[in-house]
ChimeraX commands (.cxc) that place a marker at each C-alpha (Angstrom):
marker #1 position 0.00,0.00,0.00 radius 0.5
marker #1 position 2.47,2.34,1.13 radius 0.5
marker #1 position 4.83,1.60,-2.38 radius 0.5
marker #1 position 1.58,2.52,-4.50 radius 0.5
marker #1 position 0.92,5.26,-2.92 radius 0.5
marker #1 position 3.99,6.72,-2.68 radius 0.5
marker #1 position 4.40,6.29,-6.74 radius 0.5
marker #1 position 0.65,7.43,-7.15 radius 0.5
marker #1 position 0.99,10.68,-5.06 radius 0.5
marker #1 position 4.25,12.02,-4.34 radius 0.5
marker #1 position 3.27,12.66,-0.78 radius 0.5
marker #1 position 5.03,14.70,1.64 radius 0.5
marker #1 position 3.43,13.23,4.14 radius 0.5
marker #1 position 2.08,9.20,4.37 radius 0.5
marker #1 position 0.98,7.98,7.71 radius 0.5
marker #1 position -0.48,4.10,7.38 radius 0.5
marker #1 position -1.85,2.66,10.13 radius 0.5
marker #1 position -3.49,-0.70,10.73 radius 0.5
marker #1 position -6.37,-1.06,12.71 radius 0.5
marker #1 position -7.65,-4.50,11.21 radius 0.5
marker #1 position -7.17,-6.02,14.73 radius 0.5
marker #1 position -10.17,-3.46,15.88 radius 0.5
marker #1 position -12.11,-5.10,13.45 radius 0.5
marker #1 position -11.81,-8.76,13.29 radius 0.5
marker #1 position -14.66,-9.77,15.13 radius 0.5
marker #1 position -16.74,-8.34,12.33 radius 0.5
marker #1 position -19.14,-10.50,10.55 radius 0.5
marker #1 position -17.51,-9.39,7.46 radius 0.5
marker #1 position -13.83,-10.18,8.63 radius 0.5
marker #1 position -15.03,-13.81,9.45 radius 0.5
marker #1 position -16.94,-14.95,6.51 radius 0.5
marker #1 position -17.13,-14.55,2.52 radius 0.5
marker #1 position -14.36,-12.59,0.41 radius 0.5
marker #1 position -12.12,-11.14,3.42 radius 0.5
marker #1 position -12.43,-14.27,5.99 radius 0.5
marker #1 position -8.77,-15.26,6.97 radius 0.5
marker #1 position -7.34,-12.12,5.55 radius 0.5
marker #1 position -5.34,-10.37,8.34 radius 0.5
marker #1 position -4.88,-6.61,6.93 radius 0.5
marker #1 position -8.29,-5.48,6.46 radius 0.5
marker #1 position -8.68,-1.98,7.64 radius 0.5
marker #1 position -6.45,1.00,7.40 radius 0.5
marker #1 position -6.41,5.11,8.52 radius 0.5
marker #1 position -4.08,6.80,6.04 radius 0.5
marker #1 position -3.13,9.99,6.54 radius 0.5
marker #1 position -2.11,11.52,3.05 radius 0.5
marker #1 position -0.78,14.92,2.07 radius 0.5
marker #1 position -0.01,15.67,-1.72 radius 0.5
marker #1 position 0.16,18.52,-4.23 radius 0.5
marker #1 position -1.70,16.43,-6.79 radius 0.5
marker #1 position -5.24,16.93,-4.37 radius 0.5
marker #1 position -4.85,20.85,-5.30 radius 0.5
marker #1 position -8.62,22.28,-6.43 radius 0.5
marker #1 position -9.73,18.74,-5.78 radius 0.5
marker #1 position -12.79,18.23,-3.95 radius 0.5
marker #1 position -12.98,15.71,-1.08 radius 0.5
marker #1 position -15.45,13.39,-3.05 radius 0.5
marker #1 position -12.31,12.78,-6.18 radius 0.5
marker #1 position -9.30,12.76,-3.52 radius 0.5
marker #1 position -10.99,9.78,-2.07 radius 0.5
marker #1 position -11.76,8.23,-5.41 radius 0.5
marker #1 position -7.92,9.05,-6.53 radius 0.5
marker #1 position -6.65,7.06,-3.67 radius 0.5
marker #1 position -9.48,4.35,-4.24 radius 0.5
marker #1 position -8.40,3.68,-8.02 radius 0.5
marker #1 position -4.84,3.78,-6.82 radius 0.5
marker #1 position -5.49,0.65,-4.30 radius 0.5
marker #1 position -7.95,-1.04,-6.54 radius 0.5
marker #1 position -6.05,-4.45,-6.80 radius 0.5
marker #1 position -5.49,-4.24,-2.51 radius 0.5
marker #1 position -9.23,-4.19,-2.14 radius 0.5
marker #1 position -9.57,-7.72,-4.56 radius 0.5
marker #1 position -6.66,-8.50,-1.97 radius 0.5
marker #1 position -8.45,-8.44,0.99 radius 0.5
marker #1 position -8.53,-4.39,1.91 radius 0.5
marker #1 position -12.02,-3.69,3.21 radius 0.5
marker #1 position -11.70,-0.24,4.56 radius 0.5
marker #1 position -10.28,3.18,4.76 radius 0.5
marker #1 position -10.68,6.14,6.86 radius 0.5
marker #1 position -8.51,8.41,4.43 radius 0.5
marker #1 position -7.39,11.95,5.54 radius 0.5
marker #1 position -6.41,13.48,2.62 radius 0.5
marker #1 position -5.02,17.19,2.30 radius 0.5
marker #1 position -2.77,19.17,-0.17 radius 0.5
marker #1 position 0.84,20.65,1.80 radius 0.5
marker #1 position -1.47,23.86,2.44 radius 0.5
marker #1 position -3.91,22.37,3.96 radius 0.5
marker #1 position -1.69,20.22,6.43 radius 0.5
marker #1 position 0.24,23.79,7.12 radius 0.5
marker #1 position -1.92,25.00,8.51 radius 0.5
marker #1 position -3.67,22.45,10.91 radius 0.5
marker #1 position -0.09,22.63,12.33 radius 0.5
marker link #1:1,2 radius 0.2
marker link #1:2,3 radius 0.2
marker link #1:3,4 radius 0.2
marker link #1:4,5 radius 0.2
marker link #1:5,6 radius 0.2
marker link #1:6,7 radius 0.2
marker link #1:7,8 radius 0.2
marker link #1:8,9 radius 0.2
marker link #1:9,10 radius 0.2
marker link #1:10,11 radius 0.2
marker link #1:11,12 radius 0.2
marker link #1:12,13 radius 0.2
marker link #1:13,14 radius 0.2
marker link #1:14,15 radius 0.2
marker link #1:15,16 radius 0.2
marker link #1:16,17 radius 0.2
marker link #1:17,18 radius 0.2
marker link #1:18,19 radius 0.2
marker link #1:19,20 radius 0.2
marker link #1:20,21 radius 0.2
marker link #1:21,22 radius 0.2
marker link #1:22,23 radius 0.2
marker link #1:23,24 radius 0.2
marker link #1:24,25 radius 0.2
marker link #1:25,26 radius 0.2
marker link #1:26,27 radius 0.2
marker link #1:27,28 radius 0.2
marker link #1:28,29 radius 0.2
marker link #1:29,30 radius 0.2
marker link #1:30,31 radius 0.2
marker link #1:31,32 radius 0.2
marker link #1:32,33 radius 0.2
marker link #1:33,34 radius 0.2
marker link #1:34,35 radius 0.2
marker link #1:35,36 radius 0.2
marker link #1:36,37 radius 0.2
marker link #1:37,38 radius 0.2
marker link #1:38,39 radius 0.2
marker link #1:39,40 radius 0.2
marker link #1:40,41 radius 0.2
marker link #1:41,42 radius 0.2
marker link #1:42,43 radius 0.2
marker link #1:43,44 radius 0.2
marker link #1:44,45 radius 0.2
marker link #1:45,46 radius 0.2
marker link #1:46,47 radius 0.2
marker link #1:47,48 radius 0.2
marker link #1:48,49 radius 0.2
marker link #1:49,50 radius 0.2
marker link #1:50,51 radius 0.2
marker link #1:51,52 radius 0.2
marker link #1:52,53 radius 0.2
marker link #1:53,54 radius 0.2
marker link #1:54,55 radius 0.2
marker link #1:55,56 radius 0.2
marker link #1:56,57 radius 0.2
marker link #1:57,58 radius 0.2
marker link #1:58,59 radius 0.2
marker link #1:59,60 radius 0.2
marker link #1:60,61 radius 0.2
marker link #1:61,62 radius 0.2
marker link #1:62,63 radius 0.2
marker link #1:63,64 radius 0.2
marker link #1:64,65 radius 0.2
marker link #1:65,66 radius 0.2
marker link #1:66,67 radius 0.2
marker link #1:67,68 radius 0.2
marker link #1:68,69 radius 0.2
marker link #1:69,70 radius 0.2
marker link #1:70,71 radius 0.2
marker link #1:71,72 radius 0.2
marker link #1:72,73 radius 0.2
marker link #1:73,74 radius 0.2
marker link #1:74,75 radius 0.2
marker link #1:75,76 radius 0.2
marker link #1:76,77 radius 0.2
marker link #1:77,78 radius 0.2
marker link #1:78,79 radius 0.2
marker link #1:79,80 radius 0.2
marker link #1:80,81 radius 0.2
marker link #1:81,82 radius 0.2
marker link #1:82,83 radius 0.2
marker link #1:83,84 radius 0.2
marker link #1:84,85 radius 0.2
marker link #1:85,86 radius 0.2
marker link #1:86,87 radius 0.2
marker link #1:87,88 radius 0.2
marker link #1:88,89 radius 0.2
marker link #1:89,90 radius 0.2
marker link #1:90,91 radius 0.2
marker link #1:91,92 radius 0.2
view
C-alpha cells in the first residue's frame, strides 16, 4: 500500500496505520471474500500537491483507483485523511 501510494501521489506526508485487529470480530472479517485475511482496515493519513482544487469526493476516489487491486486482496476499509501541503500547514 504504502509503495503505490507513494508512486501514485508524491506525498510529503504518508501515515499508514493498521487497525484491522479493531475489526476482526466483524461479521464481514469472518466470513465470505475477506475471511482469513489479516490486513483489512487501514487510517491513512495523506498529504499531496496532486489533491490541489480537488474536492474531497475525487481525492478519495484518486486514492481508491490507486489501491484497486489491494481491495480484490483483501482491503475492506479506509478512513482516508487526505489534504494538499497547504492544507496540512496550517492544521499545524
Amino acid at each position: 500500500m504504502r509503495e503505490a501510494l507513494t508512486a501514485a501521489f508524491a506525498p510529503q506526508k504518508l501515515e499508514i496505520l493498521d487497525e484491522s485487529s479493531r475489526h476482526a470480530h466483524h461479521v464481514a472479517m469472518t466470513r465470505g471474500p475477506e475471511a482469513g485475511a489479516t490486513e483489512t482496515h487501514f487510517r491513512v493519513l495523506l498529504v499531496s500537491q496532486l489533491f490541489e482544487g480537488v474536492s474531497r469526493v475525487n481525492r478519495s476516489r484518486m486514492v481508491h483507483d490507486a489501491l484497486g487491486y489491494e481491495f480484490g486482496s483483501g482491503l475492506h476499509a479506509l478512513a482516508l485523511t487526505l489534504r494538499t501541503p497547504e492544507e496540512d500547514a496550517a492544521l499545524s
